[in-house]
C-alpha positions in Angstrom: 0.0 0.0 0.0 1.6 3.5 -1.0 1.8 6.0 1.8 -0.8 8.2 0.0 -3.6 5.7 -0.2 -2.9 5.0 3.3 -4.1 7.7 4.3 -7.9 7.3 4.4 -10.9 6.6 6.5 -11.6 8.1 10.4 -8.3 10.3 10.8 -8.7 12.9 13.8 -7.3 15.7 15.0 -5.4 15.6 19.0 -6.5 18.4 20.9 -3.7 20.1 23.2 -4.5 19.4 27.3 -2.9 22.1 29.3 -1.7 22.4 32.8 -3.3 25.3 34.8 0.1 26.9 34.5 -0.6 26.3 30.5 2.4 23.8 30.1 1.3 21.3 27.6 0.2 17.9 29.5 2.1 15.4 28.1 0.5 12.7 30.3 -3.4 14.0 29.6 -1.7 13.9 25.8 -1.3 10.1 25.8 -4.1 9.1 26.9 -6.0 11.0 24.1 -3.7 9.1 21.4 -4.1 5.6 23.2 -7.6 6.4 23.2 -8.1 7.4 20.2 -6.5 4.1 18.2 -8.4 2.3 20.9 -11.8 3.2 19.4 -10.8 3.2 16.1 -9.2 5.9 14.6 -7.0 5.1 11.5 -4.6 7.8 11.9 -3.7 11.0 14.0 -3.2 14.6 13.1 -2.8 18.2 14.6 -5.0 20.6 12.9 -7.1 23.8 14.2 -8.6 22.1 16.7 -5.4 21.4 18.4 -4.3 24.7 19.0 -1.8 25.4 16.6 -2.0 28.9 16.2 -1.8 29.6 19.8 1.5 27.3 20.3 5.2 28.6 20.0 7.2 27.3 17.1 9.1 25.1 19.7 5.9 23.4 21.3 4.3 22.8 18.0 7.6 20.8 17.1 7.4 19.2 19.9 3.5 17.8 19.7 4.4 16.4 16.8 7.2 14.6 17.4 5.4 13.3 20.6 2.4 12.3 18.7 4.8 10.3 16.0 6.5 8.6 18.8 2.8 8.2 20.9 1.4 6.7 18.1 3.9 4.0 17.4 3.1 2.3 14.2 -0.8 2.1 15.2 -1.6 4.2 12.2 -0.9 7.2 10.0 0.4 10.6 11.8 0.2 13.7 9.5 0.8 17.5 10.8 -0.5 20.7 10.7 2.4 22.8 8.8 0.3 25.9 7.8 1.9 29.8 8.6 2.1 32.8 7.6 5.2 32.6 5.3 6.6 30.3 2.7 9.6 29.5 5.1 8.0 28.9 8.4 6.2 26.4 6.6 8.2 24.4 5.3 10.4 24.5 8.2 7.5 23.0 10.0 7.5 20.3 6.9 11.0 19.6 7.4 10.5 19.1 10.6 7.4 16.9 10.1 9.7 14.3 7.3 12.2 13.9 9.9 10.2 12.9 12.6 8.6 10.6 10.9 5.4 11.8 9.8 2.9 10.6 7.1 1.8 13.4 5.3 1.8 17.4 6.6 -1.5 19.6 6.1 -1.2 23.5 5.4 -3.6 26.0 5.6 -3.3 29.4 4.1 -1.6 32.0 5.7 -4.5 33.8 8.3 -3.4 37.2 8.4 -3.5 38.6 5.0 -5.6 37.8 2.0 -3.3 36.6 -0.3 -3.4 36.2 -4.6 -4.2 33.4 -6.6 -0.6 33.0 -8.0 1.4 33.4 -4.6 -1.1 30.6 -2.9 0.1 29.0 -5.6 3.6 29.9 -4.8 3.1 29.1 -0.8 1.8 24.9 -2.0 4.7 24.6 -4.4 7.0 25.7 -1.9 5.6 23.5 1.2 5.1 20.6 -2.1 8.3 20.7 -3.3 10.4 20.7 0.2 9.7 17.4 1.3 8.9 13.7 -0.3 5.7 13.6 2.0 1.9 14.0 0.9 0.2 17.5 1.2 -2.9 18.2 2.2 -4.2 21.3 1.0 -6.3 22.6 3.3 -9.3 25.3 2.9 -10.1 26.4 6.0 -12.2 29.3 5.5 -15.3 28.3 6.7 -14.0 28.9 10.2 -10.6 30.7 9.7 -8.3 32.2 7.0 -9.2 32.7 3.2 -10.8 30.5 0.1 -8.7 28.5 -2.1 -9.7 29.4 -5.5 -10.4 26.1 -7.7 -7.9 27.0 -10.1 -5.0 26.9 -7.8 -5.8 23.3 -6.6 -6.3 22.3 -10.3 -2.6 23.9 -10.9 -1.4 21.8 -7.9 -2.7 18.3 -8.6 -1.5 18.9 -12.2 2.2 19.8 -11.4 2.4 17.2 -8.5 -0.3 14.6 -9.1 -2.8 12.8 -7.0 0.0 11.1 -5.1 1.5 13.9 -3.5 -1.2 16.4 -3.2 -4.4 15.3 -1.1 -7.6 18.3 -0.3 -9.5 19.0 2.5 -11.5 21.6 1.2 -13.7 23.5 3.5 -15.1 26.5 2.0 -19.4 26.8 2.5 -21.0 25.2 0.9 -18.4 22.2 1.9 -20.7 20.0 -0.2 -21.3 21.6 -3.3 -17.5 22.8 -2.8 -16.3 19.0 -2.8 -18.3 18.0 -5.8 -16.9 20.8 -8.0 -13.4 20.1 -7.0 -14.3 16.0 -7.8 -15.7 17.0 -10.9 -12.5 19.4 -11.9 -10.5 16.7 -11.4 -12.4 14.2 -13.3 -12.2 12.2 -9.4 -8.8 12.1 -9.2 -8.9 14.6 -6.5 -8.4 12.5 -2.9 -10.7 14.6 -0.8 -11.4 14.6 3.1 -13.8 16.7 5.3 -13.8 18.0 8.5 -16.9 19.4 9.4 -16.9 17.6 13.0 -19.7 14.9 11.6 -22.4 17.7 10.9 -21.8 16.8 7.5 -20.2 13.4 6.9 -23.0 11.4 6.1 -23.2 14.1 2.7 -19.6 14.1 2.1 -19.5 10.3 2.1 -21.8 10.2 -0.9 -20.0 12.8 -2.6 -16.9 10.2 -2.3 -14.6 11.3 0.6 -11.8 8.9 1.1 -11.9 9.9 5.0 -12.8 12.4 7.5 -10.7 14.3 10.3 -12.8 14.9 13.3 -11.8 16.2 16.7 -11.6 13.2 19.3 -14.4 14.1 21.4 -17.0 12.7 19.4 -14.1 10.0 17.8 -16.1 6.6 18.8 -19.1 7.8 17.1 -17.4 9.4 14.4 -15.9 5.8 13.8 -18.8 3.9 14.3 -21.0 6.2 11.5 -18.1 5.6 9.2 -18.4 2.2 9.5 -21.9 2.3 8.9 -21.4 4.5 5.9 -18.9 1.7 4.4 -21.6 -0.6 5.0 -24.3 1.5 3.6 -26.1 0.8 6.3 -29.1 3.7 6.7 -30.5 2.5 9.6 -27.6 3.0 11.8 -26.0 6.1 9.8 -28.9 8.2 11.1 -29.4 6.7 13.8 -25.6 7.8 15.0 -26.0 10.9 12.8 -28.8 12.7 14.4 -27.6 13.1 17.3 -23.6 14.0 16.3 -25.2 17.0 14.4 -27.1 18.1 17.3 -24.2 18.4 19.4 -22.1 19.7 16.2 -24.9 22.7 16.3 -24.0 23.7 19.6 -20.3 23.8 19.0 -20.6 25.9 15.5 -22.4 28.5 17.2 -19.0 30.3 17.8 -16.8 29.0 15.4 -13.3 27.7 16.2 -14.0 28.8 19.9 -17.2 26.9 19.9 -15.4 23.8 19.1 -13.4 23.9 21.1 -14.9 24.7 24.8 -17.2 22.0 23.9 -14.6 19.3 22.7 -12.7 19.9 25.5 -15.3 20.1 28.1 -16.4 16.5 26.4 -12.5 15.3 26.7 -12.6 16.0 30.3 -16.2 14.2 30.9 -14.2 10.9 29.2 -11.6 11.5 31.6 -8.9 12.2 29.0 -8.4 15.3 30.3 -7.5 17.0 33.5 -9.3 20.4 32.5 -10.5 22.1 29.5 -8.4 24.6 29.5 -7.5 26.4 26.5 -5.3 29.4 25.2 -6.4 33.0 26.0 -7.4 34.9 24.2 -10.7 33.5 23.1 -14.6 34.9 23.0 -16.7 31.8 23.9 -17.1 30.4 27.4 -19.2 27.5 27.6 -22.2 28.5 30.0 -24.0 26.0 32.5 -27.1 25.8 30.4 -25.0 25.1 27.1 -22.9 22.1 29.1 -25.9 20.5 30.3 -28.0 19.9 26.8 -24.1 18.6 26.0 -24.6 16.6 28.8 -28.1 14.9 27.2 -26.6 14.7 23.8 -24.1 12.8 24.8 -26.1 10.1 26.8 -28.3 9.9 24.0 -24.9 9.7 21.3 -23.3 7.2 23.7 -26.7 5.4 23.5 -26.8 5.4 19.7 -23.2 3.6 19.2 -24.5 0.9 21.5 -27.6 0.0 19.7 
């Protein structure tokens, strides 16, 4: 099997536990990633729901190269490369090939609306660095800018389905997916990550795999397999209730996501606390928490059946 068709099915993204003193929790870390293959997952990656932005250069080296070493064989291990310049990036890429990663994933830079040709530029650069997969990640439906079509068209022709994968995530994700399928006459290898609030769609639009947080990762894993099996009964039966709780986190975008994933994290017993990063303009309130708490119940209930 080629390292680039490996990379496929239920691949989620580690979140980042912190101490109280906001020292990453190495210990909280590992139990997330032992977890994680435990119920399933096919591979590990950091992403935006990991924190990235609001680590140093030195911890984000770091998480990786813990998470390559965590994960031990049990499965693919990507990283989150994206940055604001061509160079910070593919020093992150470097970095990424020599610990032993997978594939990497880059987002565009946040800060700045950038042109067509020097996205273009910013790929080729990250592309032509390392020997690893890239995913090309659109982002914008929660952070940074749109990928136009034509630059992912310009990609996949220079470097070829092999080495450059797409997680596009521009609204509407669906309709976004299809055209970029249909560009590509399906050579396009595609992933989502809408958090399940749109899987069952993206599966039928022919997603080779999805990369959900880990709070939701057993259900995630079990509607995937009942996807594969194309069984409906159970795909909504799992569904329904992952895009309820998927509602509640969207309602403040990245910082949505991520009080609620973390709260859900802790409730396992994966994590100490949910601490995050400051800055951020979401606190999950005692009303929200509780209807998480009766989502989950009824989620947890779902997988069962």
């Amino acid at each position: 099997m080629s390292r680039q068709s490996s990379i496929s099915g239920v691949l989620a993204i580690v979140h980042t536990p912190f101490h109280d003193d906001d020292r990453i929790d190495f210990e909280a870390f590992h139990r997330q990633v032992d977890w994680a293959f435990q119920v399933g997952a096919n591979g590990l990656g950091t992403g935006m729901v990991t924190e990235t932005l609001r680590l140093s250069p030195e911890e984000r080296r770091t998480l990786v190269a813990d998470l390559v070493r965590t994960a031990g064989g049990r499965g693919v291990v990507f990283a989150s490369v994206g940055a604001e310049s061509t160079t910070q990036a593919v020093s992150y890429a470097k970095h990424a090939q020599e610990v032993g990663c997978d594939a990497v994933m880059a987002v565009p830079p946040v800060v700045s609306a950038i042109s067509g040709q020097h996205l273009l530029a910013y790929y080729t650069g990250i592309a032509e660095s390392i020997d690893l997969p890239v995913i090309v990640q659109d982002a914008s439906g929660y952070v940074g800018q749109t990928i136009p079509l034509e630059v992912s068209l310009n990609l996949l022709d220079r470097f070829g389905p092999e080495k450059i994968l797409f997680k596009p995530e521009a609204s509407p994700i669906g309709p976004s997916l299809s055209e970029l399928r249909d560009a590509t006459g399906g050579r396009a290898r595609v992933y989502e990550g809408s958090g399940g609030i749109l899987l069952v769609d993206c599966f039928r639009r022919g997603i080779v795999g999805t990369m959900p947080g880990t709070d939701l990762l057993d259900a995630v894993v079990e509607l995937w397999r009942a996807l594969q099996a194309g069984d409906e009964q159970r795909i909504y039966r799992i569904y329904f209730p992952i895009c309820a709780m998927v509602t509640l986190q969207m309602q403040a975008g990245l910082d949505g996501f991520l009080a609620v994933e973390k709260y859900l994290l802790v409730k396992r017993g994966l994590f100490r606390t949910a601490r995050r990063r400051t800055p951020y303009r979401f606190e999950l309130d005692p009303e929200t928490a509780r209807e998480v708490d009766r989502l989950f119940e009824i989620l947890q209930e779902s997988i069962r059946s």
